[in-house]
C-alpha positions in Angstrom: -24.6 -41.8 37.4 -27.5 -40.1 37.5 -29.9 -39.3 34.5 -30.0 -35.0 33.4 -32.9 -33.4 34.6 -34.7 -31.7 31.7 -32.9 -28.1 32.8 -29.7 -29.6 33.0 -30.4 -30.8 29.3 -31.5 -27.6 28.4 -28.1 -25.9 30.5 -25.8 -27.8 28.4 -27.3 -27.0 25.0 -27.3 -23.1 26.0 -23.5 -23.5 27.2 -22.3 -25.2 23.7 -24.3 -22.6 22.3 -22.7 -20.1 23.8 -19.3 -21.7 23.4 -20.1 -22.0 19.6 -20.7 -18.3 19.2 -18.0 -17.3 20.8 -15.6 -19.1 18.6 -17.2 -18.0 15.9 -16.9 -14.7 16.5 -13.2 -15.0 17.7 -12.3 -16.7 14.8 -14.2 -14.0 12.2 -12.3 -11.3 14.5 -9.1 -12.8 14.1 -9.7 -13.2 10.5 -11.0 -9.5 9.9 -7.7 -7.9 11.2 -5.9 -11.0 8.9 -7.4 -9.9 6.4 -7.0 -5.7 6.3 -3.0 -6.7 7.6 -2.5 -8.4 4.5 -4.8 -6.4 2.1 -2.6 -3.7 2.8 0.1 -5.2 2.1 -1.1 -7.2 -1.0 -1.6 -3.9 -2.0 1.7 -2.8 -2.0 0.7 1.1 -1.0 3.4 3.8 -0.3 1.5 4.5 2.7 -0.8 2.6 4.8 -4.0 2.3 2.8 -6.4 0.2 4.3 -8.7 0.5 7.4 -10.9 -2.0 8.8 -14.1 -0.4 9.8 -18.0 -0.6 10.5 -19.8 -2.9 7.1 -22.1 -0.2 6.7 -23.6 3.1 7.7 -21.5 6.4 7.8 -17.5 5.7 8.6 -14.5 8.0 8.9 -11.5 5.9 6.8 -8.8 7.8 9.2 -10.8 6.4 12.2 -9.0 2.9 14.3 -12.2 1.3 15.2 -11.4 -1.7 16.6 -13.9 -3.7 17.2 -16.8 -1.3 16.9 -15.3 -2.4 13.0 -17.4 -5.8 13.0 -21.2 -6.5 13.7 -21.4 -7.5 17.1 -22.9 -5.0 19.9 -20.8 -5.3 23.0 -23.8 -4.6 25.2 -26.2 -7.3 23.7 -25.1 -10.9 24.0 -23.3 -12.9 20.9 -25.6 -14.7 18.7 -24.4 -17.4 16.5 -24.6 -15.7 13.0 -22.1 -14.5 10.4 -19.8 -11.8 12.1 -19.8 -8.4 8.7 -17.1 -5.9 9.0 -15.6 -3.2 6.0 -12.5 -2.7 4.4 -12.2 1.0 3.4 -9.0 1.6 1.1 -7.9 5.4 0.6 -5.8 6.3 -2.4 -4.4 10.0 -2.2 -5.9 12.0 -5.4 -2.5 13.0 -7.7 -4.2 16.3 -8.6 -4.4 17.9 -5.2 -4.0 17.2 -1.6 -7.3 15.2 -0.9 -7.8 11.2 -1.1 -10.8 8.8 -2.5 -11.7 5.9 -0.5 -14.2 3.4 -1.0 -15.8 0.5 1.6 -17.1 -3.2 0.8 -18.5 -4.9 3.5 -17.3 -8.7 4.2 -19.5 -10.9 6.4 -18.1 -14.4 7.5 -18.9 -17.8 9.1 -17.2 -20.6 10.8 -18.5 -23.5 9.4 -17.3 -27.3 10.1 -13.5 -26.8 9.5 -13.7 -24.1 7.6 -14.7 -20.2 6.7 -17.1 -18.8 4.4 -16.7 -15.6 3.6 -18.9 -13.1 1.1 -17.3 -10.6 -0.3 -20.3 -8.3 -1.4 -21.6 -9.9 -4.6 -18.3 -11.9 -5.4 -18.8 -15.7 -5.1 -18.6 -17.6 -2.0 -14.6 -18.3 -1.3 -13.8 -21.0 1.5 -10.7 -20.9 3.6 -9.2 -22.9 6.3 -9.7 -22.5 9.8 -6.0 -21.9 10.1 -6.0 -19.8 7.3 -2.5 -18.1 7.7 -0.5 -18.1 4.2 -3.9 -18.5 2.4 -5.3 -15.4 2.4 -4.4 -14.5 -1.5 -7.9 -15.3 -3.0 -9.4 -12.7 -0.8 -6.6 -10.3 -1.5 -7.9 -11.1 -5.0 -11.8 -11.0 -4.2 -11.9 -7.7 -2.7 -9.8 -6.5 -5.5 -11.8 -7.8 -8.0 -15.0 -5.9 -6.1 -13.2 -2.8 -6.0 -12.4 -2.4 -9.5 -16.2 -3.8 -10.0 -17.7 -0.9 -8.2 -15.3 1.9 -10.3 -15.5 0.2 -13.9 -18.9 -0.7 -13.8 -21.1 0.0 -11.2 -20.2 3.8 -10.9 -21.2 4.2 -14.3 -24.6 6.1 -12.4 -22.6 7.9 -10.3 -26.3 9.7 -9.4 -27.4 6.4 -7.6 -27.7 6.3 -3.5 -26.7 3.0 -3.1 -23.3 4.1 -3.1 -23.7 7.3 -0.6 -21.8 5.6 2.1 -19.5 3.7 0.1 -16.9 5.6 -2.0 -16.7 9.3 -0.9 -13.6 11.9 -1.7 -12.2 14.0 0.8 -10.4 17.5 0.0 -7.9 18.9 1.9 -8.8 23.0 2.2 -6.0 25.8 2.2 -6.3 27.2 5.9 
């Protein structure tokens, strides 16, 4: 057998990359849907509550977004990175006909045999590759975040960093 040519070295090391970032962002998509399934569920809502949608910038809560939901552009090619998409939650308010959501973006990362995942500032949690049934201590993450952003962070409701992040929405008499 012959010896690779230097551009036949250089082929195969694009192609695993390649290969390599496409699993990974297979596997982050497959465990972004995982995860807003189950959230909603862990959440034991009356109503669907939770939406998986775009990590940041302006976002509609009521909007399916599919995969415009994670940080990937379709048009560009897939780099080998952490894959970020949100999880919006939208509580109807009790005193009228409007709702309160609020967004925390998640980014994660195939790494070895497993997932890392970063739930905005919450600590690193680790997870399986086959991470069905294990799901509960990021059921337990993002719920810790939430309640983190309304208990102590919204203390200065006055600060921007939150503009795009937790937003009410009234319903108007027509």
């Amino acid at each position: 057998m012959a010896e690779k040519t230097p551009y036949e070295t250089l082929k195969a090391a694009i192609e695993a990359y390649g290969e390599a970032a496409m699993e990974n962002f297979l596997r982050c998509r497959a465990l972004g849907h995982a995860v807003a399934e189950g959230f909603d569920s862990y959440l034991e809502a009356p109503e669907p509550a939770v939406a998986l949608v775009p990590p940041q910038g302006p976002f509609d809560p009521s909007q399916e977004y599919g995969d415009a939901a994670f940080s990937y552009d379709p048009k560009q090619p897939i780099r080998l990175e952490p894959i970020a998409f949100g999880i919006s939650v939208t509580v109807p308010n009790v005193e009228d006909s409007g709702s309160l959501w609020i967004r925390t973006g998640i980014k994660v990362e195939v790494k070895d045999d497993r997932f890392e995942i970063f739930i905005a500032n919450q600590p690193r949690l680790r997870l399986p590759l086959d991470f069905e049934g294990k799901l509960q201590p990021v059921y337990e993450t993002l719920m810790a975040e939430f309640l983190h952003l309304f208990r102590h962070e919204l203390a200065d409701f006055g600060d921007a960093r939150y503009q795009n992040r937790i937003g009410f929405v009234p319903t108007m008499p027509k």
